[in-house]
mmCIF file of the N, C-alpha and C atoms, coordinates in Angstrom:
data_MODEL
# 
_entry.id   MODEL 
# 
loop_
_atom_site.group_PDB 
_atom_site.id 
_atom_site.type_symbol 
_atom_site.label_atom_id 
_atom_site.label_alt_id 
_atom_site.label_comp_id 
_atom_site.label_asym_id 
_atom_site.label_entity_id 
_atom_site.label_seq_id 
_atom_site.pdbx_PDB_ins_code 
_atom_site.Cartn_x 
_atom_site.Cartn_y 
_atom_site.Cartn_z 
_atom_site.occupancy 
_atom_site.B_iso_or_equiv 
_atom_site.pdbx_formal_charge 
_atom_site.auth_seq_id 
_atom_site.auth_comp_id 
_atom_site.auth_asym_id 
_atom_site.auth_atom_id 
_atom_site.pdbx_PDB_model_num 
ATOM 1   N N  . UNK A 1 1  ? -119.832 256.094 -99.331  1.00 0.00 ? 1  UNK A N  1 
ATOM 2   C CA . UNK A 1 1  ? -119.397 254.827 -99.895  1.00 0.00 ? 1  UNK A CA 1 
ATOM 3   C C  . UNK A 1 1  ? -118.944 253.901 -98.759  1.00 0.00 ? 1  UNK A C  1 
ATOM 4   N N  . UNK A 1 2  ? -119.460 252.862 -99.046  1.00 0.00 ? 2  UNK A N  1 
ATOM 5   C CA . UNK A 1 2  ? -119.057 251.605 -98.138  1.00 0.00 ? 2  UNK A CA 1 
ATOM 6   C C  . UNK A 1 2  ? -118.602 250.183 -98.807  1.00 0.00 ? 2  UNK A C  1 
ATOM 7   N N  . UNK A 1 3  ? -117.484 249.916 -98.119  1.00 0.00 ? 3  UNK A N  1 
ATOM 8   C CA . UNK A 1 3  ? -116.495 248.631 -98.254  1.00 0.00 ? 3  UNK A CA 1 
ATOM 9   C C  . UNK A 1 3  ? -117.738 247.474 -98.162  1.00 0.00 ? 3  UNK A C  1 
ATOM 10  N N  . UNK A 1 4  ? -118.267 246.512 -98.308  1.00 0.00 ? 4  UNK A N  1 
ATOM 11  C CA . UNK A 1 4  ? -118.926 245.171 -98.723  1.00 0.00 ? 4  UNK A CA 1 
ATOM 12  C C  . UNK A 1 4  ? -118.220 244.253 -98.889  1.00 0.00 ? 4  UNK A C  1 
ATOM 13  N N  . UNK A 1 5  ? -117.835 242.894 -98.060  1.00 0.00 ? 5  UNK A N  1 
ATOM 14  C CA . UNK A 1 5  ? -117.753 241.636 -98.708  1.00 0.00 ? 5  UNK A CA 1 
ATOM 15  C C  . UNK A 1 5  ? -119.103 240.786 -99.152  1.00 0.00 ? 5  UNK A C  1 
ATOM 16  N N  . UNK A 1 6  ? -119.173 240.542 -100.046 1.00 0.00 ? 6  UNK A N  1 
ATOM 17  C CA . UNK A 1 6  ? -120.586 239.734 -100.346 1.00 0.00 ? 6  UNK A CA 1 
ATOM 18  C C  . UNK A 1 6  ? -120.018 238.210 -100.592 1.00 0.00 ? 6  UNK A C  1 
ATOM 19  N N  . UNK A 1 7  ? -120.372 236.780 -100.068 1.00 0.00 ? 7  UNK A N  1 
ATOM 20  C CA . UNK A 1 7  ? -119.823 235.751 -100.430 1.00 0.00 ? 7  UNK A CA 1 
ATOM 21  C C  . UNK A 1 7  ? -120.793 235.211 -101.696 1.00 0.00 ? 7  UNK A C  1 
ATOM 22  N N  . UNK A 1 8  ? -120.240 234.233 -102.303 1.00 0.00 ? 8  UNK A N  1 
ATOM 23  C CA . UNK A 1 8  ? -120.584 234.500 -104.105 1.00 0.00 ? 8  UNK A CA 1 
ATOM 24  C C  . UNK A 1 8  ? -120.046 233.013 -104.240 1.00 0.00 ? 8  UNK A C  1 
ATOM 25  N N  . UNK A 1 9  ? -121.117 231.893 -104.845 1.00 0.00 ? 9  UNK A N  1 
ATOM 26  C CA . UNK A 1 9  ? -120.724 230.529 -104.725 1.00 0.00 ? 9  UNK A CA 1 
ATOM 27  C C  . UNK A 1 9  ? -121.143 230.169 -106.299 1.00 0.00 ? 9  UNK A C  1 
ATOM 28  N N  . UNK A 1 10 ? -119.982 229.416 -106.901 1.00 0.00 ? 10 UNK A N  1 
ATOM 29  C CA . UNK A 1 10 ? -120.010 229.458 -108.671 1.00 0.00 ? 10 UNK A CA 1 
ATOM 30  C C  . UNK A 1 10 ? -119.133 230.140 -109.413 1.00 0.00 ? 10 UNK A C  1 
ATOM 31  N N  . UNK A 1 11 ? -118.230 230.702 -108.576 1.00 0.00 ? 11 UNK A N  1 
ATOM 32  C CA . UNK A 1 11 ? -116.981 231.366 -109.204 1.00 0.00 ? 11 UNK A CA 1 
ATOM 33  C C  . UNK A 1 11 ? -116.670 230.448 -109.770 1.00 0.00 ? 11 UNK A C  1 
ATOM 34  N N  . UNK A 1 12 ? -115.717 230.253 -110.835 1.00 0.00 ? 12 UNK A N  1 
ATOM 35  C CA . UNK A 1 12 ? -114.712 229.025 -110.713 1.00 0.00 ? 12 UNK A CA 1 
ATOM 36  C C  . UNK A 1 12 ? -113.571 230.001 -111.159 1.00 0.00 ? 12 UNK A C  1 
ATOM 37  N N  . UNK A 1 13 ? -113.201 230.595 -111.987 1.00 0.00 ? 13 UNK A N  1 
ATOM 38  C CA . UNK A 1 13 ? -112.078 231.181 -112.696 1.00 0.00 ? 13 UNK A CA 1 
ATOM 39  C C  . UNK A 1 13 ? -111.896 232.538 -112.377 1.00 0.00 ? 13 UNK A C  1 
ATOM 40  N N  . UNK A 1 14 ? -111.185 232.912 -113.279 1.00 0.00 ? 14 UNK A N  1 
ATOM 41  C CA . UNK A 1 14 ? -110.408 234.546 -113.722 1.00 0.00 ? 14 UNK A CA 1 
ATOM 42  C C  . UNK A 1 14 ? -111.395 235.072 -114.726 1.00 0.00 ? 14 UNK A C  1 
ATOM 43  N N  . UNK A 1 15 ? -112.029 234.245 -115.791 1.00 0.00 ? 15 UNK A N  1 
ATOM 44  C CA . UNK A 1 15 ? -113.514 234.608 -116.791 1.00 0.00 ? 15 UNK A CA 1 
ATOM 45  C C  . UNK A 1 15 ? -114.795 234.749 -115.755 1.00 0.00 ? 15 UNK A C  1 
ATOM 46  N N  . UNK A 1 16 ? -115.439 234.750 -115.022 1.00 0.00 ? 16 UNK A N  1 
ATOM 47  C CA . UNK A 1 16 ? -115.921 234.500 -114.042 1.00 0.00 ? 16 UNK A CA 1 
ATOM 48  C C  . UNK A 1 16 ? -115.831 235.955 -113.383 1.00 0.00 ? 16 UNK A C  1 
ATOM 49  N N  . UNK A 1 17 ? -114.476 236.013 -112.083 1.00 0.00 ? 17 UNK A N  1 
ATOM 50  C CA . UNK A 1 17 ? -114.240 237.143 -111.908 1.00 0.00 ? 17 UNK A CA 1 
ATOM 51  C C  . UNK A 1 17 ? -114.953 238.502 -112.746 1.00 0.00 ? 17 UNK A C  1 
ATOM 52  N N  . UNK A 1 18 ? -114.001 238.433 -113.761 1.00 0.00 ? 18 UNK A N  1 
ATOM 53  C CA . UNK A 1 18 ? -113.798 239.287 -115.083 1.00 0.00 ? 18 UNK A CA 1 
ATOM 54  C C  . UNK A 1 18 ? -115.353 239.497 -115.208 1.00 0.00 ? 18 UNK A C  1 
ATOM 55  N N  . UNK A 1 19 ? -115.975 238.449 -115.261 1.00 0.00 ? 19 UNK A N  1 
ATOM 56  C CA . UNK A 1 19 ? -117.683 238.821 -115.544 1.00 0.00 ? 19 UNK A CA 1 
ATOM 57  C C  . UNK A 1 19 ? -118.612 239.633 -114.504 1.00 0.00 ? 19 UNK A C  1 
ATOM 58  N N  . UNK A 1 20 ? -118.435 239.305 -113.371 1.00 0.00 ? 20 UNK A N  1 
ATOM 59  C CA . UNK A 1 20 ? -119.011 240.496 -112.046 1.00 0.00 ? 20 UNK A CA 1 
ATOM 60  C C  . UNK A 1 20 ? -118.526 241.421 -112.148 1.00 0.00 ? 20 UNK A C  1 
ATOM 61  N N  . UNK A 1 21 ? -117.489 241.852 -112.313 1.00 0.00 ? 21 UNK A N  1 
ATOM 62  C CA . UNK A 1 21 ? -116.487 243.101 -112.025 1.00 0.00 ? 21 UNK A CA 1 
ATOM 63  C C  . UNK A 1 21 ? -117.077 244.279 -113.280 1.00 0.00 ? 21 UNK A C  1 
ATOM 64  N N  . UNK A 1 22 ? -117.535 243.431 -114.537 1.00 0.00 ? 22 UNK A N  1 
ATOM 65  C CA . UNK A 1 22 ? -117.625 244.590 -115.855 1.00 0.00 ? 22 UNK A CA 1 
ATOM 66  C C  . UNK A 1 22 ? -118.935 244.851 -115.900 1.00 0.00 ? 22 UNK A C  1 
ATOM 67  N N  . UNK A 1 23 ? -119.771 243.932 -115.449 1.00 0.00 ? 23 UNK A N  1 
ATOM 68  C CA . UNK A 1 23 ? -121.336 243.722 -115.231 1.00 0.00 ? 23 UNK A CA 1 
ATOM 69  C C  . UNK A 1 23 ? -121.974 245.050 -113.696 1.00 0.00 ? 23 UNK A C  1 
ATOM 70  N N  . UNK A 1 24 ? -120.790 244.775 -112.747 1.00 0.00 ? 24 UNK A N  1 
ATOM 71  C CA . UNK A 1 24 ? -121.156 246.112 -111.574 1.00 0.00 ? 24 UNK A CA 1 
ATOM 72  C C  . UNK A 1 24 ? -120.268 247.185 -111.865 1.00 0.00 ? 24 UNK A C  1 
ATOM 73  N N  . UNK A 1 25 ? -119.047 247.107 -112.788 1.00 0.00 ? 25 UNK A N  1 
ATOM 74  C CA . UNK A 1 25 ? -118.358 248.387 -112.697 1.00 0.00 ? 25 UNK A CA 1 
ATOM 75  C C  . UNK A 1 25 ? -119.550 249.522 -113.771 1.00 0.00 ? 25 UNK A C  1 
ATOM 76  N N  . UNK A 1 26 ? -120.122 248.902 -114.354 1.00 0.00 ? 26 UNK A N  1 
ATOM 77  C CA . UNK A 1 26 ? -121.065 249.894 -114.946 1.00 0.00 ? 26 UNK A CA 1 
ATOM 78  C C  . UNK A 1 26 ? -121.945 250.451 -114.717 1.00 0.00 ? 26 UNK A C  1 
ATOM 79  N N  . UNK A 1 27 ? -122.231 249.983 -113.168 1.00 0.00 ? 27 UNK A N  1 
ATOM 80  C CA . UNK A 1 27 ? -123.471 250.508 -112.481 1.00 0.00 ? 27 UNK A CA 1 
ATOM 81  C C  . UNK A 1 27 ? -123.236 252.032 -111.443 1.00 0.00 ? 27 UNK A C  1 
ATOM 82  N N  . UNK A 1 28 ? -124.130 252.490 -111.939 1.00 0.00 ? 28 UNK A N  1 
ATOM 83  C CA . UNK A 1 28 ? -123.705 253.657 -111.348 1.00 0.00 ? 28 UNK A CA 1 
ATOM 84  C C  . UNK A 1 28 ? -123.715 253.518 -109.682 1.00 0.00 ? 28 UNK A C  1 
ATOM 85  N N  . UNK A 1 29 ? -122.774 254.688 -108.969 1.00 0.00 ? 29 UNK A N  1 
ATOM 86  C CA . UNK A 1 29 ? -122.829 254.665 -107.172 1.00 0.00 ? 29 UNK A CA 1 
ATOM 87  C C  . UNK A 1 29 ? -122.187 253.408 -107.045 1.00 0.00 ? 29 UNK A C  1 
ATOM 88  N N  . UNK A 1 30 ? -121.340 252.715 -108.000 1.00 0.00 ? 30 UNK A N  1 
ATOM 89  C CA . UNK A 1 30 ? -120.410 252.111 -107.557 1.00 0.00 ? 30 UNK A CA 1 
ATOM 90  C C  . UNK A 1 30 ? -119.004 252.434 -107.454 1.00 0.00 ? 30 UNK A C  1 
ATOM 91  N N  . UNK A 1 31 ? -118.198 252.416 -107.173 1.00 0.00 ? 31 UNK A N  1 
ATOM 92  C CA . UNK A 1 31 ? -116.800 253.254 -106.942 1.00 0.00 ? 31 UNK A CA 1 
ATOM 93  C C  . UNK A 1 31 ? -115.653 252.429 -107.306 1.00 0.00 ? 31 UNK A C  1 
ATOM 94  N N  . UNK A 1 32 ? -116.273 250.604 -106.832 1.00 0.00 ? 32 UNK A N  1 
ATOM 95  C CA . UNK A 1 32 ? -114.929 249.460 -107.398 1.00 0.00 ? 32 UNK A CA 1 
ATOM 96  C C  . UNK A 1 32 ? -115.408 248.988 -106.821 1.00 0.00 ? 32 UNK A C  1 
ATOM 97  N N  . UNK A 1 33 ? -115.093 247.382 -107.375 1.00 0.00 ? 33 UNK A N  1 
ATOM 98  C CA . UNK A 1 33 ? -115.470 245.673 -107.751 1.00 0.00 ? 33 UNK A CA 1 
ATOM 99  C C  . UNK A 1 33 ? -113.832 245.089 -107.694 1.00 0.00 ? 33 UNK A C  1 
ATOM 100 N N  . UNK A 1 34 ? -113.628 243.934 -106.365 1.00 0.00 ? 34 UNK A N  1 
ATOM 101 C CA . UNK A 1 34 ? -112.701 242.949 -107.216 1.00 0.00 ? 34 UNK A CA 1 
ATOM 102 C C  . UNK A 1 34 ? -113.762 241.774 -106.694 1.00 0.00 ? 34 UNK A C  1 
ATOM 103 N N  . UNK A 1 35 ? -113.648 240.904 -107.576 1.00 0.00 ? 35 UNK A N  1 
ATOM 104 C CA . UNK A 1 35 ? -114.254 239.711 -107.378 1.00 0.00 ? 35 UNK A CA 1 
ATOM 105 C C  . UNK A 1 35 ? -112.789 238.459 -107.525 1.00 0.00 ? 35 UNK A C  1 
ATOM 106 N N  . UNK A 1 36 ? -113.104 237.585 -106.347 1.00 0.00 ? 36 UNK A N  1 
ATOM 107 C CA . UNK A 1 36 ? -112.233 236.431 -106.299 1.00 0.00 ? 36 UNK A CA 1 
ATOM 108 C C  . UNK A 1 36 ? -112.785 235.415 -106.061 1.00 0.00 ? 36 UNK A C  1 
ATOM 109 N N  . UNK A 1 37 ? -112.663 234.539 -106.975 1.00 0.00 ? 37 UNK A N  1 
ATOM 110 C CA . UNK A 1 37 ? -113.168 232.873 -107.340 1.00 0.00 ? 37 UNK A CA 1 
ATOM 111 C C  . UNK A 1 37 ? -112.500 232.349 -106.024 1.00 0.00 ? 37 UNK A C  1 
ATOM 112 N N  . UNK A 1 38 ? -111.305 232.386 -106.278 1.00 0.00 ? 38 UNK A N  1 
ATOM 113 C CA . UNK A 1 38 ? -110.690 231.667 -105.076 1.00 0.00 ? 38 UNK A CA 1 
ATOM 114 C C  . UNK A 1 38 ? -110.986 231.592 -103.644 1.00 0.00 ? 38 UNK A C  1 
ATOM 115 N N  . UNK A 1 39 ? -111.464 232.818 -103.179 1.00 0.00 ? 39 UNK A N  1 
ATOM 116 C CA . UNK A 1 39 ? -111.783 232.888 -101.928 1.00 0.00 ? 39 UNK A CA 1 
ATOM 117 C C  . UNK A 1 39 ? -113.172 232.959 -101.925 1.00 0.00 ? 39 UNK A C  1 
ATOM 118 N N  . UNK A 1 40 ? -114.024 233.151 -103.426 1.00 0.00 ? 40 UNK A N  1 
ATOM 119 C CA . UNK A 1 40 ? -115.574 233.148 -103.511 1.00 0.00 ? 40 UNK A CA 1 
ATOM 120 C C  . UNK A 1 40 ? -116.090 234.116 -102.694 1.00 0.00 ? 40 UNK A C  1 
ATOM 121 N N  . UNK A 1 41 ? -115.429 235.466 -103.517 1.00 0.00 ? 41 UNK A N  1 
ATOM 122 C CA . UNK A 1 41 ? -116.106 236.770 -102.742 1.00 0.00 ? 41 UNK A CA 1 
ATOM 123 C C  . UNK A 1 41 ? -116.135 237.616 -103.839 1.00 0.00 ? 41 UNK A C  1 
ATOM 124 N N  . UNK A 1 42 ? -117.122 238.866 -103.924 1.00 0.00 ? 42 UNK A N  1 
ATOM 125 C CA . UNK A 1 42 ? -117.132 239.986 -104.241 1.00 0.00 ? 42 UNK A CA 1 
ATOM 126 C C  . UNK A 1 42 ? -116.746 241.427 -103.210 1.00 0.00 ? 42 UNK A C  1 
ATOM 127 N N  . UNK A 1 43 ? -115.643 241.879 -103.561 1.00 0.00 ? 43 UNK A N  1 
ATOM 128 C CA . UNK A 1 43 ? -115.893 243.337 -102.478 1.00 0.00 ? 43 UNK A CA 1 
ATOM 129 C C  . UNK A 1 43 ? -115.988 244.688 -103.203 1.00 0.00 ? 43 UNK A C  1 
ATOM 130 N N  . UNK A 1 44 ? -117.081 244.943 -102.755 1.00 0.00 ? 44 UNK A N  1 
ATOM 131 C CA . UNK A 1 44 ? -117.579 246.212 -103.552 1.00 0.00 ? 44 UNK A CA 1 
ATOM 132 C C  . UNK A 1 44 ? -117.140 247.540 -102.787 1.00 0.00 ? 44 UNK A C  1 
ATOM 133 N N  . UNK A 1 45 ? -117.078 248.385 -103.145 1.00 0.00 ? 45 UNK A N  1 
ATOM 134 C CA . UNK A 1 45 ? -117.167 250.139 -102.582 1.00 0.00 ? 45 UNK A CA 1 
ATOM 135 C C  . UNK A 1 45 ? -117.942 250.637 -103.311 1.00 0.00 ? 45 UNK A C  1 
ATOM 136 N N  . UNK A 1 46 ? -119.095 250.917 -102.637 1.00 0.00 ? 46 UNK A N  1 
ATOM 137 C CA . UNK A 1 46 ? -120.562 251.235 -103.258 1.00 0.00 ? 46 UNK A CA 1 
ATOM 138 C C  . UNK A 1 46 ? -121.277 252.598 -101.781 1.00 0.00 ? 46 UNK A C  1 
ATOM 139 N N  . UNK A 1 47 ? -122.099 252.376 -102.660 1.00 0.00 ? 47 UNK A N  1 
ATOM 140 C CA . UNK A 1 47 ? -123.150 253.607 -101.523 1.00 0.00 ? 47 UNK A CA 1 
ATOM 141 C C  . UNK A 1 47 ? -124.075 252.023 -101.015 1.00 0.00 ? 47 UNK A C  1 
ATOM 142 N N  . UNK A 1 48 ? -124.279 251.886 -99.822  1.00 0.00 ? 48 UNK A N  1 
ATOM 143 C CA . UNK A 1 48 ? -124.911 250.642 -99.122  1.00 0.00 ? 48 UNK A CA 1 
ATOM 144 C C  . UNK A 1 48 ? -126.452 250.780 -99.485  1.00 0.00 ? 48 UNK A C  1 
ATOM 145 N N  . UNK A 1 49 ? -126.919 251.973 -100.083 1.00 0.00 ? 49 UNK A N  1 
ATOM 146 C CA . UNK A 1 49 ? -128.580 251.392 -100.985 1.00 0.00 ? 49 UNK A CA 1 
ATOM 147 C C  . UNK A 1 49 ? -128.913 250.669 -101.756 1.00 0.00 ? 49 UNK A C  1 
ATOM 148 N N  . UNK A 1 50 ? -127.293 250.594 -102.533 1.00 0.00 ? 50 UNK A N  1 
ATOM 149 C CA . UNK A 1 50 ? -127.193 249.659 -103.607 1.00 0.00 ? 50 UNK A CA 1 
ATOM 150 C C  . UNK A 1 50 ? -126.940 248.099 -103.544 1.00 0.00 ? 50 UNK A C  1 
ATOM 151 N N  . UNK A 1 51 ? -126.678 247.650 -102.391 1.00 0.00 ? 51 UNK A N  1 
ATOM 152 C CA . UNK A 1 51 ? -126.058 246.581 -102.082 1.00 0.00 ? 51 UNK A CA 1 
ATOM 153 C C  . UNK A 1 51 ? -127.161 245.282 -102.277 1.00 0.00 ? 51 UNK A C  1 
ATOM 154 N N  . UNK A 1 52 ? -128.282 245.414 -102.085 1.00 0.00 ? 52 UNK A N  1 
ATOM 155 C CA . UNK A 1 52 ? -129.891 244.483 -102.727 1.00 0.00 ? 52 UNK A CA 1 
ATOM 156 C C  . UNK A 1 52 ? -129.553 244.455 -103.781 1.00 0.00 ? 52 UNK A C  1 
ATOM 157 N N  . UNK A 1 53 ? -129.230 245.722 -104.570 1.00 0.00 ? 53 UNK A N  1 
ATOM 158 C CA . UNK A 1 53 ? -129.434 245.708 -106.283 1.00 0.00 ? 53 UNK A CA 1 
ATOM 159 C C  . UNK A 1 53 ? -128.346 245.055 -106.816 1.00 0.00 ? 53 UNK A C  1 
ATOM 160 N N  . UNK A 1 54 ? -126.947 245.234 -106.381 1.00 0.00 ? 54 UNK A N  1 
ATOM 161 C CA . UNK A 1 54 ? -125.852 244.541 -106.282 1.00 0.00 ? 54 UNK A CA 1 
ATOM 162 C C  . UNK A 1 54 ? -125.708 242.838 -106.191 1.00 0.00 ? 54 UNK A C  1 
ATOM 163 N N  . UNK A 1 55 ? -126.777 242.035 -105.651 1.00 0.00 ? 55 UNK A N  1 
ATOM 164 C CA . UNK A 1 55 ? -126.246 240.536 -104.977 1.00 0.00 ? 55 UNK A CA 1 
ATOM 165 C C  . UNK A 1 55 ? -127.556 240.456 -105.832 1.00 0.00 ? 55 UNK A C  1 
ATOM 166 N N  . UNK A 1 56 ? -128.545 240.785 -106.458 1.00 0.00 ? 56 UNK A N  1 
ATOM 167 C CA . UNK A 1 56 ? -129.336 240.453 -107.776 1.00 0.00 ? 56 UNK A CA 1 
ATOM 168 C C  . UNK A 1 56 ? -129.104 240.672 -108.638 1.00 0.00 ? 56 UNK A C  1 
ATOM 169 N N  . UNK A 1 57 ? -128.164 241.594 -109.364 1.00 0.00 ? 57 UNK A N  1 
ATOM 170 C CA . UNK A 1 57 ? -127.322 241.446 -110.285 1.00 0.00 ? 57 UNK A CA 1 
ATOM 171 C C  . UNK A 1 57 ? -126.492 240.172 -110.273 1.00 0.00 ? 57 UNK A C  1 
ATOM 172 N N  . UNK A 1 58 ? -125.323 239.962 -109.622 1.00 0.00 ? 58 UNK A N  1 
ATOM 173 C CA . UNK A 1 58 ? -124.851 239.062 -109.155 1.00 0.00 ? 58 UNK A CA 1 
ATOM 174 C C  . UNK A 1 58 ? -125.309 238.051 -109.641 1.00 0.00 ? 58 UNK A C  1 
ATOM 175 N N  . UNK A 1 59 ? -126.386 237.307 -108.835 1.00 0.00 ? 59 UNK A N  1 
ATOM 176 C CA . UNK A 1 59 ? -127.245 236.583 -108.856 1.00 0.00 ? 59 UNK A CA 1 
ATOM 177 C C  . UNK A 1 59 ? -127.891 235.990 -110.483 1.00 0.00 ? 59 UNK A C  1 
ATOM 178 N N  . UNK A 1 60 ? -128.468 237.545 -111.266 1.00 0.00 ? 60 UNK A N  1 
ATOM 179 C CA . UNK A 1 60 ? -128.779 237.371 -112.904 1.00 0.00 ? 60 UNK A CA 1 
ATOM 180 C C  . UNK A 1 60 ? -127.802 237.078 -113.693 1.00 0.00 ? 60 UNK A C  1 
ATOM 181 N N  . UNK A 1 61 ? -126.627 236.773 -112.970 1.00 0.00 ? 61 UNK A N  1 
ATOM 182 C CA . UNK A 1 61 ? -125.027 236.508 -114.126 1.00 0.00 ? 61 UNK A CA 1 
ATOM 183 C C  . UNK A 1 61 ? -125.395 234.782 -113.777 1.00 0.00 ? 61 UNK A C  1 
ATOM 184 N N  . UNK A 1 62 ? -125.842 234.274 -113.096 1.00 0.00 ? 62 UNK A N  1 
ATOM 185 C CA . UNK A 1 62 ? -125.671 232.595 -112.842 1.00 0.00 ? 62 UNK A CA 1 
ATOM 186 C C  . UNK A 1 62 ? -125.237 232.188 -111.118 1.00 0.00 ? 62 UNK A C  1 
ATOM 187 N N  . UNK A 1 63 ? -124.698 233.400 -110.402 1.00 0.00 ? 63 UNK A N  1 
ATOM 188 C CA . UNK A 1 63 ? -123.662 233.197 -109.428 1.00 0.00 ? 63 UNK A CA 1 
ATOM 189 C C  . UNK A 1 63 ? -124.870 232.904 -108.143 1.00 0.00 ? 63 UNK A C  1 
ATOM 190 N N  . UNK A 1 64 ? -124.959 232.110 -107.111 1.00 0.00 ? 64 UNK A N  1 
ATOM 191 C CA . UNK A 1 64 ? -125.683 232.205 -106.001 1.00 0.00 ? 64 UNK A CA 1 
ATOM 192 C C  . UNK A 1 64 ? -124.588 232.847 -104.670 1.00 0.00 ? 64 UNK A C  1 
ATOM 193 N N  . UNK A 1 65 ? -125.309 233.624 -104.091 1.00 0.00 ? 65 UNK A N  1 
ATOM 194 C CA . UNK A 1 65 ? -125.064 235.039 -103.240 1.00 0.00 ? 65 UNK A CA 1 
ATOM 195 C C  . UNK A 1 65 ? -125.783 234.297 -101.858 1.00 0.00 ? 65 UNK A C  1 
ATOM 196 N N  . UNK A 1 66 ? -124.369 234.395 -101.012 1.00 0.00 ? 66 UNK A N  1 
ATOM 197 C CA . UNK A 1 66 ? -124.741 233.333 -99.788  1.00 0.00 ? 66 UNK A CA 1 
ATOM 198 C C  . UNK A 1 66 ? -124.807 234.533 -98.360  1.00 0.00 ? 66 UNK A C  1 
# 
């Protein structure tokens, strides 16, 4: 497992957040998600194969992945 910051542009809120976090906590070989609008990041603890599949997910919620 590996620590990830991914930057993430379209946050705006805490609903937002809340929406990446329940959308990757269900994916398997992930370990934990916090996502912050404010600073417009995702940091994952994942296995790093997943991390493509991760920022296109992302991505299929509305969010652009910089």
């Amino acid at each position: 497992m590996k620590e990830t910051i991914i930057k993430v542009q379209g946050m705006a809120c805490e609903g937002c957040e809340k929406r990446i976090q329940k959308a990757l906590k269900n994916m398997e070989g992930i370990e934990n998600v916090v996502a912050n609008h404010k600073e417009g990041t995702v940091t994952v603890i994942a296995n790093e194969t997943l991390i493509n599949i991760i920022k296109e997910k992302i991505e299929d919620l509305g969010f652009i992945v910089l």
